[in-house]
Backbone as JSON, one array per atom type, in Angstrom:
{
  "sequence": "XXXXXXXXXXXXXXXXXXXXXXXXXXXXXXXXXXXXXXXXXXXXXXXXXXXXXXXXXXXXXXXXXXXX",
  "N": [[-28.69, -1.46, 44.19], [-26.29, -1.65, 41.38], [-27.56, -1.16, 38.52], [-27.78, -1.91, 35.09], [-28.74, -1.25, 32.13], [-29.51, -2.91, 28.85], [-29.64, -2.86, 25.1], [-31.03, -5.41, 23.42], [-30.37, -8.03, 20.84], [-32.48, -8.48, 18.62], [-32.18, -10.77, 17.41], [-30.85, -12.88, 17.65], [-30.43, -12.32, 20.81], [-28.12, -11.5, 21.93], [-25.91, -9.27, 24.2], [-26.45, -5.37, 23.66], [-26.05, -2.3, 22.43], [-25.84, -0.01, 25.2], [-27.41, 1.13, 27.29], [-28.63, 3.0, 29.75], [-27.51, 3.18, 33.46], [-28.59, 2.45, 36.88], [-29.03, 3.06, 40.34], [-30.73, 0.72, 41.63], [-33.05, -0.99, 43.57], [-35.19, -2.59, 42.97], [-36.91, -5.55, 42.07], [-36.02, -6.47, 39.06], [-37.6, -8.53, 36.45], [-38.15, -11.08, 33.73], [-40.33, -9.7, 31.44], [-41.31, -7.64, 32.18], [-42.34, -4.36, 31.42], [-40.2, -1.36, 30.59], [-39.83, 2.45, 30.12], [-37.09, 4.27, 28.95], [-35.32, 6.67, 29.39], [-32.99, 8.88, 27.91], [-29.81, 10.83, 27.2], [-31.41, 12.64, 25.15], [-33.5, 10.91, 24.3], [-36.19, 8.54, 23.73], [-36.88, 5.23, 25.13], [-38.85, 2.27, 25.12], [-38.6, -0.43, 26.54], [-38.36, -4.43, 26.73], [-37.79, -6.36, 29.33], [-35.78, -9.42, 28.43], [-33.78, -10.76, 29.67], [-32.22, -11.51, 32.8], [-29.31, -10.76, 34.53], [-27.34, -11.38, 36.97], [-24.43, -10.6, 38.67], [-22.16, -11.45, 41.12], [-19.42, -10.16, 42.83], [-16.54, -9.86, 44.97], [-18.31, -9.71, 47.19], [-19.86, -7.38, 46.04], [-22.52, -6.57, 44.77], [-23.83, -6.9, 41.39], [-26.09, -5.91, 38.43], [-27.26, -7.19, 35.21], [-29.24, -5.9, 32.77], [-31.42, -6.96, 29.83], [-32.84, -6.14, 26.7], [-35.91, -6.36, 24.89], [-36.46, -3.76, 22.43], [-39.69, -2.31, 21.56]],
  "CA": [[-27.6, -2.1, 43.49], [-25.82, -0.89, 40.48], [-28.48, -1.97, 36.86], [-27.22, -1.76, 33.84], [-29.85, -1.58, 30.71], [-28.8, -3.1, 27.51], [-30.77, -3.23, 24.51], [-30.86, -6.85, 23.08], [-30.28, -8.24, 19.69], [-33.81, -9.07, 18.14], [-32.56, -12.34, 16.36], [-29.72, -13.62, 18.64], [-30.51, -12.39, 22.37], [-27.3, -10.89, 22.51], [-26.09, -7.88, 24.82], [-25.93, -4.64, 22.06], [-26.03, -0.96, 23.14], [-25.83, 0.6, 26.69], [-28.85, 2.23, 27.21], [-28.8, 3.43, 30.97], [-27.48, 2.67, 34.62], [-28.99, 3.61, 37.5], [-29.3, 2.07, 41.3], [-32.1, 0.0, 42.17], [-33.23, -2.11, 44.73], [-36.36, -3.19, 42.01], [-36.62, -6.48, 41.84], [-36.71, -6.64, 38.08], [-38.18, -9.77, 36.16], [-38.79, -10.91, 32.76], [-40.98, -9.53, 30.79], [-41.09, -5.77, 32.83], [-41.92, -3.27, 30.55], [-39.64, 0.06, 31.37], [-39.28, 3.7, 29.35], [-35.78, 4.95, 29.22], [-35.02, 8.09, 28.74], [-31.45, 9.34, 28.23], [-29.46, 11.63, 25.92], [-32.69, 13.29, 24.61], [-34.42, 9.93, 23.17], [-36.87, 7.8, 24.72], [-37.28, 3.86, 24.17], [-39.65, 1.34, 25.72], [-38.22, -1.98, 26.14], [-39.2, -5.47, 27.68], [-36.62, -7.28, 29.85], [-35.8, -10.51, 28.41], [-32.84, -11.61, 30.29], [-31.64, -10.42, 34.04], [-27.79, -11.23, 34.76], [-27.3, -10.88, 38.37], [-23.11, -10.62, 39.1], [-21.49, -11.2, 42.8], [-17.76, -10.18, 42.66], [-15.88, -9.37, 45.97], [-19.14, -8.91, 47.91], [-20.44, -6.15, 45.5], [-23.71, -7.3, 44.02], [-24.49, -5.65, 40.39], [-27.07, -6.79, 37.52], [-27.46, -6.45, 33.68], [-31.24, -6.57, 31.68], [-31.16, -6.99, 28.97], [-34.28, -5.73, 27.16], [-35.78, -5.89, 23.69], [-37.54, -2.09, 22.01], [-41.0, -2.29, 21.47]],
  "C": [[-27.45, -1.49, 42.11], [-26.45, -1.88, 39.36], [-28.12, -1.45, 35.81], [-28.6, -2.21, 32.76], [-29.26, -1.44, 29.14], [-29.96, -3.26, 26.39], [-30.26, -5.09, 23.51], [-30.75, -7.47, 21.71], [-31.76, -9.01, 19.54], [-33.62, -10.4, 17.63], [-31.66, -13.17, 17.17], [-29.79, -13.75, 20.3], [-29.21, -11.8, 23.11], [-26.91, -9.63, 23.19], [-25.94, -6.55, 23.49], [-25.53, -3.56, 23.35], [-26.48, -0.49, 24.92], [-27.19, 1.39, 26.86], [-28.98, 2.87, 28.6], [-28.27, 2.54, 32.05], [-27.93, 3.47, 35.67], [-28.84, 2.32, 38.48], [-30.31, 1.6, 41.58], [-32.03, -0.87, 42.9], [-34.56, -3.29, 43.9], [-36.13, -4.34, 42.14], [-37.31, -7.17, 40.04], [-36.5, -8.24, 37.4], [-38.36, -9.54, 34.69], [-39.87, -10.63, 31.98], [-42.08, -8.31, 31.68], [-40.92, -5.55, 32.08], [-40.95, -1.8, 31.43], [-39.38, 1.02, 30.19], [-38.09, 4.14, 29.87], [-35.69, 6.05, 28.76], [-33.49, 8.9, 29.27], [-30.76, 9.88, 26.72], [-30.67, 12.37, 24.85], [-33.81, 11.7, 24.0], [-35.4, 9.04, 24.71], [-37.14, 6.38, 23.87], [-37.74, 3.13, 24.97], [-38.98, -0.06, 25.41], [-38.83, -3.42, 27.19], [-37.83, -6.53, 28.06], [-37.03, -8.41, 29.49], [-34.47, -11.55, 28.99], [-32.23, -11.1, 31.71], [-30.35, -11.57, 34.06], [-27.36, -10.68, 35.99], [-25.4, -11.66, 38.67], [-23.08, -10.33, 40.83], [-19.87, -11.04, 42.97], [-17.88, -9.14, 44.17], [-16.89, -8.42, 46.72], [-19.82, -7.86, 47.23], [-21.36, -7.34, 44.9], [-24.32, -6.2, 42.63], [-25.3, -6.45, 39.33], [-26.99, -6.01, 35.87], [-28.84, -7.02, 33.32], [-30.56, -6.2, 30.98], [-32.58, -6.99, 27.84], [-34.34, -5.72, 25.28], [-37.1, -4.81, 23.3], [-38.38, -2.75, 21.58], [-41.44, -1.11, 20.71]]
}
């Protein structure tokens, strides 16, 4: 399924910057560490929120993750 990785506002919890999509079948959970690596940088973050969308049969998800 189509994952979307956001990085998270440290004081609010809100969605910020795009940080990567990729497909997964993972079944990711809070408080999964994951390294991203995209556009030359690398950032370690810790999912603190999963957002699992169902529109017209398509199933897609957002984390939402704060850097470490």
């Amino acid at each position: 399924m189509r994952t979307d990785f956001y990085e998270a506002d440290p004081f609010s919890g809100s969605k910020g910057a795009h940080l990567a999509t990729i497909e997964s079948d993972y079944r990711w959970e809070k408080g999964d560490e994951v390294w991203i690596e995209a556009s030359g940088k690398r950032v370690k973050i810790r999912i603190s929120w999963v957002n699992v969308t169902v529109k017209d049969g398509v199933v897609s998800r957002e984390l939402l993750g704060l850097k470490l």
